[in-house]
N, C-alpha and C positions, 0 to 999 in steps of 0.2 A: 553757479550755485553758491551759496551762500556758503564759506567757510565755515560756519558754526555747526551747518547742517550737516556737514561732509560725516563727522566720526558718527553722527546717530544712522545713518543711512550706511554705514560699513557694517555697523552693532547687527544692525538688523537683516544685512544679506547675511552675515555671518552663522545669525541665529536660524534664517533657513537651510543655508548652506550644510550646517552641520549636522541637517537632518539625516543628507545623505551617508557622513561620513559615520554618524554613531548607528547606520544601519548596517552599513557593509563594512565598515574601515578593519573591525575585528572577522570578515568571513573571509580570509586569505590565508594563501600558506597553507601546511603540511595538516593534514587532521589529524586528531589523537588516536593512538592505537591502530596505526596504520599508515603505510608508508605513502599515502598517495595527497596530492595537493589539491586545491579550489580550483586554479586557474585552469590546468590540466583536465578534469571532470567540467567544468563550462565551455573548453573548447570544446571537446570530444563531443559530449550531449548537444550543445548546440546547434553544431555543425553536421554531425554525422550522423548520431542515433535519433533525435528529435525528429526531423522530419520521415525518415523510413517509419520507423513508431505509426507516425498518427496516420501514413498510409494503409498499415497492415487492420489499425483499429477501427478502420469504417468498413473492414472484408466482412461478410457476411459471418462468418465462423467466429469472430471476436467480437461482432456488435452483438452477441445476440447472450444475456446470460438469465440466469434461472434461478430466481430465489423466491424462497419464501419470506414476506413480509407478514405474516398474520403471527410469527410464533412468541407466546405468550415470554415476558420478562423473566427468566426465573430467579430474581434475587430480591423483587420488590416487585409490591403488587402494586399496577399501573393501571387504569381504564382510560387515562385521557389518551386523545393522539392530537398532535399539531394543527388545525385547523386554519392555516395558511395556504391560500388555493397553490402554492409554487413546492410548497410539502407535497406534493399529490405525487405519484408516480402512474402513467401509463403506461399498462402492461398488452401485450400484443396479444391480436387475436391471432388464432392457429393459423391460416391461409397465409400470416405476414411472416412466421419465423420458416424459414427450408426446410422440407421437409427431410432430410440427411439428418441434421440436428436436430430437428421434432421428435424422431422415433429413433428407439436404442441402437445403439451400437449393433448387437446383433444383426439385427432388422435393417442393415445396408446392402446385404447382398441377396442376390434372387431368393427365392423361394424353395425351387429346387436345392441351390447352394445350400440354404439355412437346412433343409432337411436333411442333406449329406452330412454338412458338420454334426447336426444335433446326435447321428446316428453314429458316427466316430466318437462324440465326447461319451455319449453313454456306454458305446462299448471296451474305449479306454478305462472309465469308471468303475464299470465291470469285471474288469479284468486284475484292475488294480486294491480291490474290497476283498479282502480277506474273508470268508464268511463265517470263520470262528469268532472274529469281534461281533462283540453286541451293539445293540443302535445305537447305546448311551457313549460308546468308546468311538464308532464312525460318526457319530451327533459334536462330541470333542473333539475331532482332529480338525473337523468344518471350521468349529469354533476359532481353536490354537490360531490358524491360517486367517480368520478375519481380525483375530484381538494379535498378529504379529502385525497386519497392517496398519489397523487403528494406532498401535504403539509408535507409530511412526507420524503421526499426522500430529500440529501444531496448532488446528484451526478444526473448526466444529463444522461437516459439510452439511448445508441444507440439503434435507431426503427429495429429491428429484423428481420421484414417483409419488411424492404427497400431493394431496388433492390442494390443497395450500400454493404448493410451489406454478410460478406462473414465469414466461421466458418476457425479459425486458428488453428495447431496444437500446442499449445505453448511448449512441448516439442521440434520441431524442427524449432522451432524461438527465441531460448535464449536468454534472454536480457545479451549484454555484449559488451565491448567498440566497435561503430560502427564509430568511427572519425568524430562525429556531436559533434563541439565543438563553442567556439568562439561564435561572437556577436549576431549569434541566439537564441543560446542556450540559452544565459546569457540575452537576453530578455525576453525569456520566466521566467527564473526564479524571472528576476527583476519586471516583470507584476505579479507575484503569491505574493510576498513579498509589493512590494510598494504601489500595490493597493488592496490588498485583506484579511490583514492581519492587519486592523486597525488603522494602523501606520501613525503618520500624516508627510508630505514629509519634515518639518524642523528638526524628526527626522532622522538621517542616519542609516541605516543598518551597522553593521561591516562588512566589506570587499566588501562593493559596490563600485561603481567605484568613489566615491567623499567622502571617510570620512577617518577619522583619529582616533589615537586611542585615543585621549579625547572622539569624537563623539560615540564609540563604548562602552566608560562607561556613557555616556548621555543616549544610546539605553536600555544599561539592568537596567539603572535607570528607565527611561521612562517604559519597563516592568514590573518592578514589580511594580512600581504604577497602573496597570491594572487589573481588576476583576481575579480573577483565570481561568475563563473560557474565555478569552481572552488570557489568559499564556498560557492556556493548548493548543488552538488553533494553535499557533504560534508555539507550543515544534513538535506540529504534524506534520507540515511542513516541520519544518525542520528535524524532525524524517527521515522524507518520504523523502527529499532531502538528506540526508545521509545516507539511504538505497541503493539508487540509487548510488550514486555515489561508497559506497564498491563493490556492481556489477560490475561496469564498469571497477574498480582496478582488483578485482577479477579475472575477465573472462577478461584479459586484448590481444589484437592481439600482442604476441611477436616474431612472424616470418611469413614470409609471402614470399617463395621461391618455385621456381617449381611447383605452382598449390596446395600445400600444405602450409595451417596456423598452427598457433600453439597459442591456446591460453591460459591465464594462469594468476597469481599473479603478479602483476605490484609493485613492493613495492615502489617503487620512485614515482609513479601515487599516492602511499595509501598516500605517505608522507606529499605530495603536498596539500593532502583535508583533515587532519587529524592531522598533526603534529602540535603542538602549536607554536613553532617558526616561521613556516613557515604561519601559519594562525594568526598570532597576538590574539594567545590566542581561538581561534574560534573552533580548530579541537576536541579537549576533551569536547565543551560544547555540538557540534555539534554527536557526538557518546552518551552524556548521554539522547539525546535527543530522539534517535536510540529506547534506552530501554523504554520512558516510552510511545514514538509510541504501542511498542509489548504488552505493559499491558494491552492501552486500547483496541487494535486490540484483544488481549487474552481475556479478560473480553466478547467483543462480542462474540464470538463464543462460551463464556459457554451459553450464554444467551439463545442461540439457540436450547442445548438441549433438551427442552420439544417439540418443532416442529418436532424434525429430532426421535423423542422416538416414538412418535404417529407409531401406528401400518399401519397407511393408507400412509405413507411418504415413497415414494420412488426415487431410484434415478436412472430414468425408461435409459435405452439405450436402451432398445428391448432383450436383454438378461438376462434373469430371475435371474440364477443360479449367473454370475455376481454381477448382482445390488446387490441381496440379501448380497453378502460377501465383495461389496463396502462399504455398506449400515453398515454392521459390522464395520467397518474398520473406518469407520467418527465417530460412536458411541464411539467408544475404544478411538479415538482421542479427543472426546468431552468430558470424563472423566476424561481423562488423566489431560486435560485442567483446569477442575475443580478442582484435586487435590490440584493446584496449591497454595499453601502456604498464600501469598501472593498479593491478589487480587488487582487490582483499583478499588476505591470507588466510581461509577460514580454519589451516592446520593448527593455525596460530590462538586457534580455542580447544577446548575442551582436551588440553593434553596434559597427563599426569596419573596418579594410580586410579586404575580399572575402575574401581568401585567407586570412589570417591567421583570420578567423572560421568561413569552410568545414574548416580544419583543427582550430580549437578542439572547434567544435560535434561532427566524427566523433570527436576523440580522448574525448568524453564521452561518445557513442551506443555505442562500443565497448566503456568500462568499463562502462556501465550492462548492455550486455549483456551482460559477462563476470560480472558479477554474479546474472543473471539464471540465469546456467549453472550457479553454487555452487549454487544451491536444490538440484540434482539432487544432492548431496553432504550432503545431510542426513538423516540416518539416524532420525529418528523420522517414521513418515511421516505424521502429521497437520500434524506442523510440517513437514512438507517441502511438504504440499498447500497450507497456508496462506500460504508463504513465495513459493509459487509464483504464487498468484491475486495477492499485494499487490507482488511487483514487477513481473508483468503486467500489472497494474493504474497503476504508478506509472510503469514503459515505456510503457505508450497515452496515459500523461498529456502526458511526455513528447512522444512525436510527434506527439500532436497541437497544442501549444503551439509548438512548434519546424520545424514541417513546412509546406509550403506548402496553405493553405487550399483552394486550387482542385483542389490533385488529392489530399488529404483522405479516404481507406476505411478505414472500422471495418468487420471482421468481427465475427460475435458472441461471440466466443469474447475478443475487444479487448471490447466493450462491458460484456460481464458483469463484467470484470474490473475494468474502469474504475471503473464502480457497485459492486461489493462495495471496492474499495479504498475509496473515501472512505466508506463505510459505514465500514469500520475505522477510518479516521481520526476520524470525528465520533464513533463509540461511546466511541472513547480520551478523547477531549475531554469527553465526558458523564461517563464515569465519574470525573475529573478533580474531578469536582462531588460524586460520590460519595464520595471518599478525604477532600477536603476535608470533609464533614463529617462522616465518621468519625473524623477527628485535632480535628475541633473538640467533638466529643461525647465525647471521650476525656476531656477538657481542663478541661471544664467552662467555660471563658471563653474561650479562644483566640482568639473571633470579637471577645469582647465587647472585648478590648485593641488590637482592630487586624492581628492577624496573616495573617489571614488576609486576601487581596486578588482 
C-alpha cells in the first residue's frame, strides 16, 4: 500500500471505529443513585432472565391483553389517525382468546360454585349493613374502598367491560418501526417531558427543538438540584423512551418488495438515537437511563412473589394442566429475579416528614398518570397499544414498590402488563449486545482496541 495512503485509511477506520466507542464507552460502571453497575445488569438479563422472559410471554395468559384503542385524546382535539398499513393493529376474534381469560374472574368456577359463593357474599353483606345507616352513608363506604384503591394506582386502567375494549394478541402485533415519525410523535414526547416531568419551561430539555448546548448543561444542573425522587422519575422516562426507540431500531422495515417485508437491525437508525456525536452527548446518558428503568421495573416483580407463592393464586385460562406449569414458570422467574445480586433500594425514596412525603409521593402518582393518559393521543395505533401495555406496566411497578404491601391487588390486566413491561426492558438490554456487535463487525477491531465496554 502506498505509504501516503496509510494515515488517511487509519483517519477513517478510526472515524467508524468510534462510533462504537461514543455509543457505549460512557454505558459502564456504577449508575447514579444506586448501588448496582452495567456490567452486572448485562450479565444477569442476558443470561438468565432474557431468555425464561420471552418463554413465559408466548403462554397464553401473557400473550393475550385488552385495551381499548378507540379512547378519544383528552388534551387536544385530534381526528387524524396514522394511515400506515403497519400502524394497523389486529385484534382477536373471541374463539382465539381462552375462554378463562375471555370471561371474568368470577365466571371460572362452576355454576353451582358461583351460586354458593354469591349466596355467602350476600349473606356476609347482610350481616355486616348496619341497617340504621342510610344509603347515602352505605353508597360512601362503597365509595371510600374503591377511591382507597384508585389512590393507589399510577397509570389510568382501560375499562375492560367497555364495548371499545377488544383483547390483542401481542405476539402477533410486535412493536417495531411503523413509520409514525415526525411532529406527532415528537409532540407527544414533547407533552410527557415539558409538562409532566417537573421541569419549569425556562429550563430547556437537551435536543428539544429550541436549546443549545449551554442550555443542555443548565438542564442536568437544574436536575440534580432536584429531590432524588424527582431524578429518578425523570431517568424513568426517559429509560422508557429509549426502550422504545432500540425497538423501533431493532425491528427495523428494511425491505419491502413483492408483498414481502424484511425486518431487522437498523444500525444507522440506532446511531441516530444513541451515538453521542450525533445526540450532543445525549445517546450514552439516554442508554444508562435504560438500566436503571430494569432495576426498578426488576425490584417490582420480586416484590410480588409472596402473591404469586399463595397456594390459591392462579393463572386461570380454563386449562388446568397449563396454568399449573405457567404458574411454575413465573415462580422460576420470580426467583430468578430475586437472586439478583444487586437490588434497587426503593426505601431509599420517599423518606422524611410524613407530610411532605404523602404530597411528594401523590404529586408523582398524578404525573405518572397524566402521562399514562397521553398514550390515548397517539395516532398510530400499534404505537398507541404498545405505549399503553409499557406505562401500565411501569404504573404497576410503581404501586407496587410505593404502595403498602399488606393491602397489595394486582388484577390481571396489572400483572400481564407488569410482565410484558420488563419483557421490553430486558429485550432492549439484549438487543444492546446485538448493536454492539454490529458496530464492532462494522469495524473490524473496535472490540480489539478497547471500545467497546
Amino acid at each position: 500500500m502506498n505509504p501516503a495512503v496509510v494515515p488517511v485509511v487509519l483517519v477513517l477506520l478510526l472515524q467508524v471505529c468510534c462510533a462504537c466507542a461514543r455509543c457505549f464507552c460512557e454505558v459502564t460502571g456504577e449508575l447514579d443513585d444506586c448501588s448496582c453497575d452495567v456490567e452486572t445488569i448485562d450479565r444477569f438479563n442476558n443470561e438468565q432472565l432474557f431468555p425464561k422472559l420471552q418463554t413465559l410471554l408466548q403462554t397464553d395468559y401473557f400473550r393475550f391483553y385488552k385495551v381499548n384503542l378507540n379512547k378519544p385524546c383528552p388534551f387536544w382535539t385530534s381526528s387524524s389517525h396514522c394511515g400506515l398499513r403497519d400502524c394497523a393493529v389486529k385484534p382477536c376474534s373471541p374463539n382465539e382468546v381462552p375462554e378463562g381469560i375471555r370471561t371474568e374472574a368470577h365466571n371460572k368456577y362452576s355454576a353451582e360454585a358461583n351460586a354458593d359463593l354469591d349466596q355467602c357474599v350476600k349473606a356476609e353483606e347482610l350481616g355486616a349493613v348496619d341497617v340504621s345507616l342510610s344509603d347515602e352513608t352505605r353508597e360512601a363506604l362503597k365509595n371510600w374502598t374503591k377511591h382507597d384503591e384508585e389512590a393507589q394506582r399510577f397509570c389510568v386502567l382501560d375499562d375492560e367491560a367497555a364495548p371499545d375494549s377488544e383483547f390483542v394478541d401481542l405476539l402477533l402485533n410486535p412493536e417495531r418501526f411503523t413509520g409514525y415519525k415526525g411532529p406527532e410523535a415528537w409532540r407527544i414526547w414533547t407533552c410527557i417531558y415539558e409538562e409532566n416531568c417537573f421541569k419549569p419551561y425556562s429550563v430547556k430539555r437537551p435536543l428539544s427543538l429550541f436549546h443549545s448546548r449551554s442550555e443542555a448543561r443548565t438542564f442536568y444542573a437544574w436536575l440534580e438540584g432536584q429531590c432524588v425522587e424527582k431524578r429518578a422519575f425523570y431517568r424513568l422516562i426517559s429509560g422508557l423512551h429509549s426502550s422504545i426507540n432500540i425497538h423501533l431500531s431493532a425491528r427495523y422495515l428494511l425491505n419491502d418488495v413483492w408483498f414481502k417485508k424484511t425486518w431487522g437491525p437498523n444500525v444507522t437508525e440506532f446511531l441516530s438515537r444513541f451515538d453521542s456525536e450525533l445526540t450532543e452527548g445525549e445517546g450514552p446518558k439516554r442508554l444508562r437511563n435504560l438500566y436503571f428503568l430494569f432495576l426498578m421495573e426488576l425490584r417490582a416483580l420480586v416484590k410480588v412473589l409472596p402473591v404469586v407463592s399463595e397456594e390459591s393464586f392462579r393463572l386461570f385460562t380454563g386449562q388446568p394442566r397449563r396454568d399449573q406449569s405457567h404458574k411454575k414458570l413465573l415462580l422460576d422467574i420470580l426467583h430468578t429475579a430475586r437472586s439478583f445480586p444487586l437490588h434497587f433500594n426503593e426505601t431509599s425514596l420517599f423518606a422524611g416528614d410524613e407530610r411532605e412525603v404523602a404530597k411528594l409521593k401523590d404529586d408523582l402518582r398524578l404525573a405518572f398518570l397524566n402521562i399514562s393518559r397521553i398514550m390515548d393521543c397517539v395516532e398510530c395505533f400499534k404505537c398507541r397499544m404498545w405505549g399503553k401495555l409499557q406505562t401500565q406496566g411501569l404504573g404497576t411497578a410503581l404501586k407496587i414498590l410505593f404502595s403498602s404491601s399488606s393491602s397489595l391487588t394486582l388484577n390481571r390486566q396489572e400483572l400481564v402488563a407488569l410482565v410484558n413491561a420488563l419483557g421490553r426492558i430486558s429485550t432492549s438490554i439484549r438487543e444492546l449486545k446485538n448493536f454492539r456487535e454490529l458496530l464492532s463487525e462494522d469495524t473490524g477491531h473496535c472490540s480489539k482496541h478497547g471500545y467497546i465496554t
